[in-house]
C-alpha positions as CSV (number, residue, x, y, z in Angstrom):
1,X,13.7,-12.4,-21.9
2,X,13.6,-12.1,-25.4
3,X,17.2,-11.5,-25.8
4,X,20.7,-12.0,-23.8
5,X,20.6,-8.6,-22.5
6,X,22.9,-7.7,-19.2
7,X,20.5,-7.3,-15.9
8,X,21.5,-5.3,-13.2
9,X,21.5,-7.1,-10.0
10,X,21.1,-4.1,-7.6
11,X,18.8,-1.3,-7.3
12,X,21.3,0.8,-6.7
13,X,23.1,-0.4,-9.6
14,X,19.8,0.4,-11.5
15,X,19.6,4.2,-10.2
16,X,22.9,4.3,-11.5
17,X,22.7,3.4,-14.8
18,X,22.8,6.8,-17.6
19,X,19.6,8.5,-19.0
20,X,19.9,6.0,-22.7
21,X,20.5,3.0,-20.8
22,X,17.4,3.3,-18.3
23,X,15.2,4.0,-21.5
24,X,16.5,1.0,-22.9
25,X,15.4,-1.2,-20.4
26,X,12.1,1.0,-20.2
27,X,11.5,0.2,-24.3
28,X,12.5,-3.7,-23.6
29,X,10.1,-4.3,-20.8
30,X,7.2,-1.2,-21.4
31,X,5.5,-1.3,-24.7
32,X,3.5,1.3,-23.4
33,X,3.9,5.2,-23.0
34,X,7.0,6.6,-21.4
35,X,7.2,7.6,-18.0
36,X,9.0,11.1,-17.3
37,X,11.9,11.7,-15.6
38,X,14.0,9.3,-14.1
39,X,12.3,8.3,-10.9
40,X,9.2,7.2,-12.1
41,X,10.7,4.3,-14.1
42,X,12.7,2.9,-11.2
43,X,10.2,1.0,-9.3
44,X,8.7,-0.2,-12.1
45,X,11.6,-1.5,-14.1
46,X,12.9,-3.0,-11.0
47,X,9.7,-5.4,-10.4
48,X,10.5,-5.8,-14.1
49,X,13.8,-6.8,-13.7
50,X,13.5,-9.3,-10.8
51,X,11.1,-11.2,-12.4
52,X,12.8,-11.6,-15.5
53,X,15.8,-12.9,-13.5
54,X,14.0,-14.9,-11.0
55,X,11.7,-16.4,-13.9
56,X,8.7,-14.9,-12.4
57,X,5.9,-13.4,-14.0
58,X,4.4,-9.2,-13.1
59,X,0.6,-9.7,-13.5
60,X,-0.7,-7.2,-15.9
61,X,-2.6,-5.6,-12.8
62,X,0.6,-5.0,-11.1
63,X,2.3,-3.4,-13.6
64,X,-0.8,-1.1,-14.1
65,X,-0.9,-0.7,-10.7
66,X,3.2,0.2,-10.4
67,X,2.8,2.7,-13.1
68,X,0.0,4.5,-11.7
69,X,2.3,5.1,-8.8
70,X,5.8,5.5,-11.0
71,X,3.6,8.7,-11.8
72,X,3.7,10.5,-8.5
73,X,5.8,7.8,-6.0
74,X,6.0,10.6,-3.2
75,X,2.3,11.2,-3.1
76,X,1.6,7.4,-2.5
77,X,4.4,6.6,-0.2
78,X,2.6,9.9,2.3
79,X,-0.6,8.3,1.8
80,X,0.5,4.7,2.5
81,X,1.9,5.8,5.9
82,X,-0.9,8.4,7.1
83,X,-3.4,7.2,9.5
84,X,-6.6,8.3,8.1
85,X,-8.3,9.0,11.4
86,X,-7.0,10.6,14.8
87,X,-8.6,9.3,17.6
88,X,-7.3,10.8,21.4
89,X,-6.5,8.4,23.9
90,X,-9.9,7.1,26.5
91,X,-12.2,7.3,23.7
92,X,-14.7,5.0,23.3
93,X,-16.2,3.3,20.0
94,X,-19.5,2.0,20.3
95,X,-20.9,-0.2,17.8
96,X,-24.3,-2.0,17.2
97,X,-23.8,-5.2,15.2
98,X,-26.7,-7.6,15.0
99,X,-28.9,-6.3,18.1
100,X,-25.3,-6.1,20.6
101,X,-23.7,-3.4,21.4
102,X,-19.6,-3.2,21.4
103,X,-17.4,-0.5,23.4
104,X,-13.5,-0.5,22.4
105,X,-11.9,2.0,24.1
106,X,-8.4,3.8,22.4
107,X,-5.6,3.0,24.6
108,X,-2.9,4.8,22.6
109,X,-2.4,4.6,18.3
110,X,-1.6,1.3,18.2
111,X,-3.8,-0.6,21.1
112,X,-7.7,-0.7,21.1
113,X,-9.4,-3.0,24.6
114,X,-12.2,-4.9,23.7
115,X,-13.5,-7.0,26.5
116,X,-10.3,-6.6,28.5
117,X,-8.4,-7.4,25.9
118,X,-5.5,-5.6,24.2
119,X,-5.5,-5.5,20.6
120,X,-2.8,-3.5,18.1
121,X,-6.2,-2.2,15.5
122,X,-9.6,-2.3,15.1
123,X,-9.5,-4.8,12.2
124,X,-8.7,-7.5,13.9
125,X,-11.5,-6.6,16.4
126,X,-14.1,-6.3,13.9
127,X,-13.3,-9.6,12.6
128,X,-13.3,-11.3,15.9
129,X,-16.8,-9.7,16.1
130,X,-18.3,-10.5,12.7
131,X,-16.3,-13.8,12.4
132,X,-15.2,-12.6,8.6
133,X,-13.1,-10.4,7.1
134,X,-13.6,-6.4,7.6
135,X,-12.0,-3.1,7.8
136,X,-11.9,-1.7,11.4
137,X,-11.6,1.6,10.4
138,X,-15.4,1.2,8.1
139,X,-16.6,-1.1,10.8
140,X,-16.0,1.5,13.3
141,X,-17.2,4.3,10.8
142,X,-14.2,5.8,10.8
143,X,-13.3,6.1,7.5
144,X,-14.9,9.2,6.0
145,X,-14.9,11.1,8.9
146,X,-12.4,14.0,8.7
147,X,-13.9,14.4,5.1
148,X,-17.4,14.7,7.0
149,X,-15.9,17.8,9.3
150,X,-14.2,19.7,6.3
């Protein structure tokens, strides 16, 4: 840190701290634009924080990244969560990769059979099948398609 300055060592103790002191620690870790209100800047400034006490350093990608977020946390931490597609329980993907066809049928949200096999999501599927790294969901063509029935 460039100077001795007094950490705190909890988040809580961070959410805690008054309006002047939470801008300080902004001003000594953000040379950048201030965020609004007061729940914006806790996230970041505690990524902040813990690295400068664990000697660690925040890529610059990261804290781009955390700031983008600081902006609007609620909307991120809803889309985080939501499951992009709905699919009803007995349905059956079928996908043609490299002249074979493959059936998966949905066993409940959280268990796709393949070849009577159990598995909890299609990634893992798809990558068994292409022997690489994949999305399930864009494998399956899944993604996209609510915004295709709107």
């Amino acid at each position: 840190m460039r100077n001795k300055y007094y950490l705190p060592k909890t988040f809580e103790e961070l959410k805690g701290l008054s309006d002047d002191k939470l801008q300080f620690y902004w001003d000594i870790f953000y040379h950048r634009y201030p965020l609004r209100g007061r729940k914006g800047k806790y996230r970041p400034l505690w990524y902040a924080i813990q690295c400068e006490l664990y000697s660690c350093k925040l890529s610059e990608k990261y804290i781009t990244r955390l700031d983008k977020y600081a902006g609007n946390p609620e909307k991120y931490i809803q889309r985080a969560h939501k499951c992009k597609y709905n699919l009803a329980i007995g349905t059956v993907l079928t996908k043609r990769y490299k002249g074979k066809t493959y059936q998966v049928i949905v066993k409940n949200k959280k268990a796709y059979e393949w070849e009577n096999i159990i598995y909890p999501n299609l990634t893992t599927i798809a990558q068994k099948i292409t022997r690489g790294h994949v999305s399930g969901p864009k494998f399956f063509g899944l993604v996209g398609r609510q915004n295709a029935k709107s």
